[in-house]
Structure formats: structure tokens, C-alpha cells
ZAMIMAR-655553 format. One line per 10 residues: number of its first residue (from 1); their letters; for each residue x, y, z of N, C-alpha, C, O. Coordinates in steps of 0.2 Angstrom, whole numbers. Layout:
NUM	a	X:Y:Z:X:Y:Z:X:Y:Z:X:Y:Z  ...
This chain:
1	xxxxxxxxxx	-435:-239:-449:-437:-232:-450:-441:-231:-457:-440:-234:-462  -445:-227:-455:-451:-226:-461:-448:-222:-470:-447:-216:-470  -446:-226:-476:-444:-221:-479:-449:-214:-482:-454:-215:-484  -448:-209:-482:-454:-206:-484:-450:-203:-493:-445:-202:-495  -455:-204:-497:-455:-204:-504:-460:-198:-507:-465:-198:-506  -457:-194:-511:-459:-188:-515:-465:-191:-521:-467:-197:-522  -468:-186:-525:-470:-188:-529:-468:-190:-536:-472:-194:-540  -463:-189:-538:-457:-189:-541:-455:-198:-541:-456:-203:-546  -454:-198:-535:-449:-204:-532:-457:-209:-534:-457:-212:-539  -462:-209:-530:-468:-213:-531:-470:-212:-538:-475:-216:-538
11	xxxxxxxxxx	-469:-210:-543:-470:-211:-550:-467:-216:-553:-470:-219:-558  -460:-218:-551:-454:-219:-554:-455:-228:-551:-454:-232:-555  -457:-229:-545:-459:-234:-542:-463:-238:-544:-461:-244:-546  -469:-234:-544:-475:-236:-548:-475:-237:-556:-480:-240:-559  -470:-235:-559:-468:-233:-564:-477:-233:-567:-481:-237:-568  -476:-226:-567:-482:-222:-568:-480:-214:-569:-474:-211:-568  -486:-210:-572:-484:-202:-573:-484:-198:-568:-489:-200:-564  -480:-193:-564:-482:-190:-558:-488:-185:-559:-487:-180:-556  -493:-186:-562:-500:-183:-563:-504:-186:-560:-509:-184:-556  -500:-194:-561:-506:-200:-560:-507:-200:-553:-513:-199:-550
21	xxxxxxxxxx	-499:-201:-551:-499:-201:-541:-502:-193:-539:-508:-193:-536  -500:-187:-540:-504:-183:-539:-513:-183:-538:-516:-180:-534  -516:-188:-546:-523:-187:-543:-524:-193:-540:-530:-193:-538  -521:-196:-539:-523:-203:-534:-521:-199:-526:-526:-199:-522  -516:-198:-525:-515:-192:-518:-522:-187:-517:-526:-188:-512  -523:-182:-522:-528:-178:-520:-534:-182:-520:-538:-181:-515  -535:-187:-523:-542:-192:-523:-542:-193:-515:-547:-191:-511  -538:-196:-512:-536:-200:-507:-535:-208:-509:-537:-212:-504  -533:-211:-514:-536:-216:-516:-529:-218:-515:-528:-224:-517  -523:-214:-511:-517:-220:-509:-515:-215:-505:-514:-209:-506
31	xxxxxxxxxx	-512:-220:-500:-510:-217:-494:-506:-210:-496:-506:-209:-502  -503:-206:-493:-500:-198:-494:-503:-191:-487:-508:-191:-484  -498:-186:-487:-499:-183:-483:-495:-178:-484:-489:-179:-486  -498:-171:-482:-495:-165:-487:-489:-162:-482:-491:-160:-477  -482:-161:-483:-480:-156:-481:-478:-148:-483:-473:-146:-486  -482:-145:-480:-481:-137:-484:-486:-140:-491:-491:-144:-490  -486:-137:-496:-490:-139:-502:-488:-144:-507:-489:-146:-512  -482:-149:-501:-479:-154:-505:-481:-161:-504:-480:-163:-498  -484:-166:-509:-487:-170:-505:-480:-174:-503:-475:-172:-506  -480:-181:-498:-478:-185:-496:-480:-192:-497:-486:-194:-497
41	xxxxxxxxxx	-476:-197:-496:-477:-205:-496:-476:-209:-492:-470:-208:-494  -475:-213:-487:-470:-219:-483:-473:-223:-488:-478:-223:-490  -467:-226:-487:-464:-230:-493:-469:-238:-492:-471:-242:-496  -470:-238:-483:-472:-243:-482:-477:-245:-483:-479:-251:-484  -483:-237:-483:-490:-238:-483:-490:-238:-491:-496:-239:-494  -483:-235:-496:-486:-236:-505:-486:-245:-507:-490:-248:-511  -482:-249:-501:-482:-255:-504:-487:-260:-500:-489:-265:-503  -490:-259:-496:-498:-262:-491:-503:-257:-499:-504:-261:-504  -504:-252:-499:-507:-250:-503:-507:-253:-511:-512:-251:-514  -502:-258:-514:-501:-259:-519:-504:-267:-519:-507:-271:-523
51	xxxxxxxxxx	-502:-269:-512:-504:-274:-510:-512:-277:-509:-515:-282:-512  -515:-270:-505:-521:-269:-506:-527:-270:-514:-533:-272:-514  -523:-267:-519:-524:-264:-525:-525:-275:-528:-530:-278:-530  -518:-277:-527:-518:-283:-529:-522:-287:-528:-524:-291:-533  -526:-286:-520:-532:-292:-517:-536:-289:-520:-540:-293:-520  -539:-285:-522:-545:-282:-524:-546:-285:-532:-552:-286:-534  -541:-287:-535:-542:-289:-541:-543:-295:-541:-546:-298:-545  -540:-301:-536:-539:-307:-536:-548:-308:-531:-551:-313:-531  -549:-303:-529:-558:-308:-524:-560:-308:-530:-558:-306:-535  -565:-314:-526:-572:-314:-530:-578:-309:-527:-578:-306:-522
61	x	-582:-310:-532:-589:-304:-530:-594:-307:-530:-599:-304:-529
């Protein structure tokens, strides 16, 4: 089961500001999806997401 995670909660994870993940959410630059005017997270898609973030620094160019 998918867990789904607040903005709050994804701040705390990412141990990060909840500013941060709000402008990464509005950017679209990490997975998220609004319900009502609040955004959301599956927890699965913040850790593929994180994942993604890691290989991008490790390629080469």
C-alpha cells in the first residue's frame, strides 16, 4: 500500500524546509499531487525521485 506523505512530513524526510518541497511540488520537479489546495506525496515516488536526483550526479556528460 502506497504511503502518501504531507508536506510537512516530506520536509522532515528530506530533512529539508517545507518552502523547499512546496517549490519543488509547484515547479513539478518532484513527484506530488494536489488534493483540495493541499499538495500530496507517495512516499514511493519521493524515494525513485531521490534516487533519480542520486544518478544524475553520478553520470557522466
Amino acid at each position: 500500500m502506497d504511503e502518501i506523505l504531507t508536506i510537512k512530513e516530506v520536509a522532515e524526510y528530506l530533512k529539508v524546509n517545507e518552502r523547499t518541497v512546496y517549490r519543488l511540488a509547484s515547479g513539478k520537479k518532484i513527484p506530488a499531487f494536489k488534493v483540495g489546495n493541499a499538495w500530496r506525496f507517495r512516499k514511493d515516488d519521493v524515494d525513485q525521485w531521490i534516487k533519480d536526483q542520486s544518478n544524475q550526479g553520478t553520470e557522466a556528460d
